[in-house]
TORBA-33635 format. One line per 5 residues: number of its first residue (from 1); their letters; for each residue x, z, y of N, C-alpha, C. Coordinates in steps of 0.2 Angstrom, whole numbers, plus 5000, padded with zeros to 4 digits. Atoms other than C-alpha are relative to their C-alpha. Layout:
<recs>
NUM	A	X,Z,Y,X,Z,Y,X,Z,Y | ...
</recs>
This chain:
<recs>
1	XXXXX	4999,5005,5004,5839,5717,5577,4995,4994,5001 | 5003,5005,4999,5823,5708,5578,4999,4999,5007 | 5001,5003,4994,5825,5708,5597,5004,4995,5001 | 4991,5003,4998,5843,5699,5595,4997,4993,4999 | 5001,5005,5005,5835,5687,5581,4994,4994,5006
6	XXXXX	5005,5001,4998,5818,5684,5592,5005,4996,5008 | 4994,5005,4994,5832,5679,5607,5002,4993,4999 | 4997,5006,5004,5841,5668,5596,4996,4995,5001 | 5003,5005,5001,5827,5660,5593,4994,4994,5005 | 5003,5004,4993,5819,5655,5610,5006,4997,5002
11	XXXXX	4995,5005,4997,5837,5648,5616,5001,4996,4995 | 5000,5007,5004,5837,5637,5601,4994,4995,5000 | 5005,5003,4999,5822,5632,5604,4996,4996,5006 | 4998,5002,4994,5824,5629,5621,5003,4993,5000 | 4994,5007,5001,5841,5617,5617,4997,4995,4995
16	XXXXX	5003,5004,4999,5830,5608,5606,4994,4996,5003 | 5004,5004,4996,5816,5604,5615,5005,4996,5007 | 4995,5004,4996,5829,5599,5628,5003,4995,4997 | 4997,5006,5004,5836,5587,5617,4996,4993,4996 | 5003,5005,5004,5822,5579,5609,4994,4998,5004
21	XXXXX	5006,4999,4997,5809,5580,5622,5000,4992,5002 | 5000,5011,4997,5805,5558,5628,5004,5003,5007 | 4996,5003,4994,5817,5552,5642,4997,4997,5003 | 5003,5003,4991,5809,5547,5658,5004,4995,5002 | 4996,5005,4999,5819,5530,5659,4999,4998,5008
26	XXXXX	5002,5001,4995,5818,5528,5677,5000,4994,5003 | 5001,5008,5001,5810,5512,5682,5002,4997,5004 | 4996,5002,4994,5819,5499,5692,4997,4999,5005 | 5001,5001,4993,5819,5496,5710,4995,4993,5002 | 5005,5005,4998,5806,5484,5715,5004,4993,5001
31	XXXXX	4995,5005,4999,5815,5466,5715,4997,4996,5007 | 5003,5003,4994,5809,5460,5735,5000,4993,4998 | 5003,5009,4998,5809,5440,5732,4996,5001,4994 | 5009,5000,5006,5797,5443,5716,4996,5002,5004 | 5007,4997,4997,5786,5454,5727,4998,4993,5007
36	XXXXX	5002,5002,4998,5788,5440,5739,4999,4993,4998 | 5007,5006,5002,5783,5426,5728,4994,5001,4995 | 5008,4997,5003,5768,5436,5720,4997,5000,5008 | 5003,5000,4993,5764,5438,5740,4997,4994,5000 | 4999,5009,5000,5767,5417,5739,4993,4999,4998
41	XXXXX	5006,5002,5006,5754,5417,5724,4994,5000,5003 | 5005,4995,4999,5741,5428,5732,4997,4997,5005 | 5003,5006,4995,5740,5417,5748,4999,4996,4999 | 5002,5008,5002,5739,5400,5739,4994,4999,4997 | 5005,5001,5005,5726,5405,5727,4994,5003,5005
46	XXXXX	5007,4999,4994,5716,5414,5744,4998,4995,5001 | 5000,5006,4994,5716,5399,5751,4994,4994,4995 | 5003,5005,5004,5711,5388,5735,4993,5002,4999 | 5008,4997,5000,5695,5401,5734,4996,5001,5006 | 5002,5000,4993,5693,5398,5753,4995,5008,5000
51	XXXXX	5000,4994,4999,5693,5418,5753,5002,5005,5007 | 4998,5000,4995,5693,5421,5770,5002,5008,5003 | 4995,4994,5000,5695,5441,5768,5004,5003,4999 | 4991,5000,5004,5709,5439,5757,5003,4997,5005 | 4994,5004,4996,5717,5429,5768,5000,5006,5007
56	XXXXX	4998,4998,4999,5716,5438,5782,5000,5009,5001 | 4998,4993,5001,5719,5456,5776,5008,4999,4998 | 4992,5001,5000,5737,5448,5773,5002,5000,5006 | 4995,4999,4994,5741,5449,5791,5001,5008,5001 | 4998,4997,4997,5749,5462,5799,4996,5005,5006
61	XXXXX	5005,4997,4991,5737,5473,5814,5001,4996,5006 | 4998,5001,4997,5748,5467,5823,5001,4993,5001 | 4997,5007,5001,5752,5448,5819,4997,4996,5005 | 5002,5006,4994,5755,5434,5828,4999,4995,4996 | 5001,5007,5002,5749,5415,5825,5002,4996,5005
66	XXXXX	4999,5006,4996,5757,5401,5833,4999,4996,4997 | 5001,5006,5002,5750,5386,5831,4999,4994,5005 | 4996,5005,4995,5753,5370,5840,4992,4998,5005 | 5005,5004,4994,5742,5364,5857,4996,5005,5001 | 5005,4994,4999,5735,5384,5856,5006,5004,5002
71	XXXXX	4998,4995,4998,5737,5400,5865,5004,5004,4992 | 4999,4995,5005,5747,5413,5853,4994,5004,4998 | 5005,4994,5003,5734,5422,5844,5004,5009,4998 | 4996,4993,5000,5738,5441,5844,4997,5005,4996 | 5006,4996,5003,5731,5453,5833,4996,4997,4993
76	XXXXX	5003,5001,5005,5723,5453,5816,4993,4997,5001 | 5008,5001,5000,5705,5452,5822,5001,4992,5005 | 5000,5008,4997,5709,5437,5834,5001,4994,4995 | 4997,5006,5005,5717,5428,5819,4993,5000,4997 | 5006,4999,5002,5702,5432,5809,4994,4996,5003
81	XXXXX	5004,5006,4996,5691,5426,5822,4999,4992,4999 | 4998,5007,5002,5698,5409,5821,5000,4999,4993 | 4998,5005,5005,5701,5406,5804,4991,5002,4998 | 5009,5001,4999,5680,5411,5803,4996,4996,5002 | 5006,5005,4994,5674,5402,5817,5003,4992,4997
86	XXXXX	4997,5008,5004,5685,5386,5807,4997,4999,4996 | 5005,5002,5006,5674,5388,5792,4993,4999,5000 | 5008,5001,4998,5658,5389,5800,5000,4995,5003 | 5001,5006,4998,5662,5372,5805,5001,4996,4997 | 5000,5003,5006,5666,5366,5789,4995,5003,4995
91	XXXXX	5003,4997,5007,5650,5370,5778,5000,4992,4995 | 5000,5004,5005,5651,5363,5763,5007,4996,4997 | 4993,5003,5004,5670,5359,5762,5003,5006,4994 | 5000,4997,5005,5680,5364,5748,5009,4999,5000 | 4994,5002,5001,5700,5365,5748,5002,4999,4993
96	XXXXX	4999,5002,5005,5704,5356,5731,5007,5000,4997 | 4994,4999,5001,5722,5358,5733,5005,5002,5007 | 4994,4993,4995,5736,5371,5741,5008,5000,4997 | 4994,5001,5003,5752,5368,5737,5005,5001,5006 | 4994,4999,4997,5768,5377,5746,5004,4999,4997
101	XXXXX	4993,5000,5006,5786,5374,5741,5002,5005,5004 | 4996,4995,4997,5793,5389,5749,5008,4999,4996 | 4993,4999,5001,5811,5391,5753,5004,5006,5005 | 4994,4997,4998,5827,5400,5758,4995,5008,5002 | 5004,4992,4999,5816,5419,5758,5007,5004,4999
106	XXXXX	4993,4994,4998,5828,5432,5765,4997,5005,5000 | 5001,4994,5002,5824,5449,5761,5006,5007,5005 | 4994,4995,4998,5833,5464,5773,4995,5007,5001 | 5006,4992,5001,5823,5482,5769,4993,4997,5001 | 5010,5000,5001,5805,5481,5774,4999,4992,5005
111	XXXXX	5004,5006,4998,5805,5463,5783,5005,4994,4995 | 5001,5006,5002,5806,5445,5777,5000,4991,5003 | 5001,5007,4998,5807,5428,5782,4999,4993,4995 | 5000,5007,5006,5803,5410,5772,4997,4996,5004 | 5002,5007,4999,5799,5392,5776,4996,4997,4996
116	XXXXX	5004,5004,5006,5788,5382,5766,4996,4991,5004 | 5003,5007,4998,5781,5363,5767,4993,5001,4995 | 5006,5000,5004,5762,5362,5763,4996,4992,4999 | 5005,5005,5000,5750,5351,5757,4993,5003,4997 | 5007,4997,4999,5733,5353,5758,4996,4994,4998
121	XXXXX	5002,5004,5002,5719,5345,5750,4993,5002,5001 | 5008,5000,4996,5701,5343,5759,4994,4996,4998 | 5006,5003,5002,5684,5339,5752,4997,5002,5002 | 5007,4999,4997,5671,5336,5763,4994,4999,4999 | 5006,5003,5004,5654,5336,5758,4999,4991,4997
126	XXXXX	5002,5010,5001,5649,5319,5751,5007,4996,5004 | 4997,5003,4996,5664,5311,5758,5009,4999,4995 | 4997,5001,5003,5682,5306,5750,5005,5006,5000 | 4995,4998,4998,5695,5319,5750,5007,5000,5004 | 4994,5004,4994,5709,5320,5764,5004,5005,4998
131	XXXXX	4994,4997,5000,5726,5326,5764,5002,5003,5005 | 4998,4996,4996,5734,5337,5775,5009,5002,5001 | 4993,4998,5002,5752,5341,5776,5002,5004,5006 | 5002,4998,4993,5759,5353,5787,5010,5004,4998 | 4997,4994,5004,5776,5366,5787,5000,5006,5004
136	XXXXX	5001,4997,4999,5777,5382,5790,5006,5004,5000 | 4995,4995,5000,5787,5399,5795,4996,5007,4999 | 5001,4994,5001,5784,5416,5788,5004,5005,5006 | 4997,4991,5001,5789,5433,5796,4998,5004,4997 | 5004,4994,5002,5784,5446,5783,5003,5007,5002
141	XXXXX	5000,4993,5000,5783,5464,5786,4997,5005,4995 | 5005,4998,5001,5779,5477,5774,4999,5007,5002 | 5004,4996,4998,5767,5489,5778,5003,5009,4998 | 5002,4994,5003,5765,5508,5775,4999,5003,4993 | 5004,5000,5007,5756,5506,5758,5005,4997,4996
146	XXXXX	4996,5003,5004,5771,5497,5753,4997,4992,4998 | 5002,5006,4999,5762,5480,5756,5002,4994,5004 | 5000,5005,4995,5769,5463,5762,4995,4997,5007 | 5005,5003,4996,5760,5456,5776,5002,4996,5005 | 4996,5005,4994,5762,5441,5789,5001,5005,5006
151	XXXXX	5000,4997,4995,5769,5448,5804,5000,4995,5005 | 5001,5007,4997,5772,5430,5812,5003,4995,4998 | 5000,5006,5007,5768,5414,5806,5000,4994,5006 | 5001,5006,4998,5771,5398,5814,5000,4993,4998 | 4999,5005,5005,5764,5383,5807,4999,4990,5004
156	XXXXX	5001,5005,4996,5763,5364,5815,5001,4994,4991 | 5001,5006,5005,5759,5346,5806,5006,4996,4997 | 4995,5004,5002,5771,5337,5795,4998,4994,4999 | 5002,5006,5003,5770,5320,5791,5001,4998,4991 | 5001,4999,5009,5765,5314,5772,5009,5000,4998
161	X	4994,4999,5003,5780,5316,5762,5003,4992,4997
</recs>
């Protein structure tokens, strides 16, 4: 009898712990154009802190850089190079303002595409600020880590708006 009871009493205790125990609400699916206008954000704000690791730790190993009246750049550390050797010939500048409008971002599994018009805003030492305007083409890729990153980008000069 008190085996029957002692039974009784772990199967009811069972169903309700099974009953009452917190529900694991399972979190949604990652929404890819948030991730890729937090990606957006993360460039813009690199760039306002002329953060030159941030920046290029957003490419891809493999990325490419097309940009106009130069060879393709191939590779992360190429890219790198250049956008280093570009700042070592600006000391003392200060990008004052970064502004993309990004559009039409397509999303298909792990890659990306988007367009944007930029404007740029340059303060040279002692000197008046210039403007810059330019547009651009993303290809994002994400990574392994579950990380966006440029895979290739090709940007050329706009004229002012």
């Amino acid at each position: 009898m008190l085996s029957a009871c002692r039974s009784t009493f772990l199967v009811l205790a069972s169903v309700f712990l099974f009953f009452h125990s917190p529900k694991q609400t399972p979190s949604p699916p990652p929404d890819p154009k948030a991730e890729i206008l937090a990606f957006n954000e993360k460039f813009i704000n690199a760039h306002l802190r002329m953060d030159n690791p941030a920046i290029i730790a957003m490419w891809a190993e493999d990325g490419v850089s097309l940009l106009p009246s130069m060879a393709p750049m191939v590779g992360r550390a190429a890219i790198g190079k250049f956008i280093n050797d570009i700042s070592a010939q600006m000391p003392g500048y200060k990008i004052v303002r970064e502004r993309i409008e990004f559009h039409d971002i397509q999303v298909s599994g792990d890659w990306a595409s988007e367009w944007g018009l930029e404007t740029q805003g340059l303060q040279p030492p002692n000197q008046p600020a210039m403007e810059g305007y330019g547009k651009l083409l993303f290809v994002l890729h994400k990574d392994a880590t579950g990380e966006w990153k440029i895979q290739q980008e090709m940007w050329n000069a706009n004229p002012k708006p």
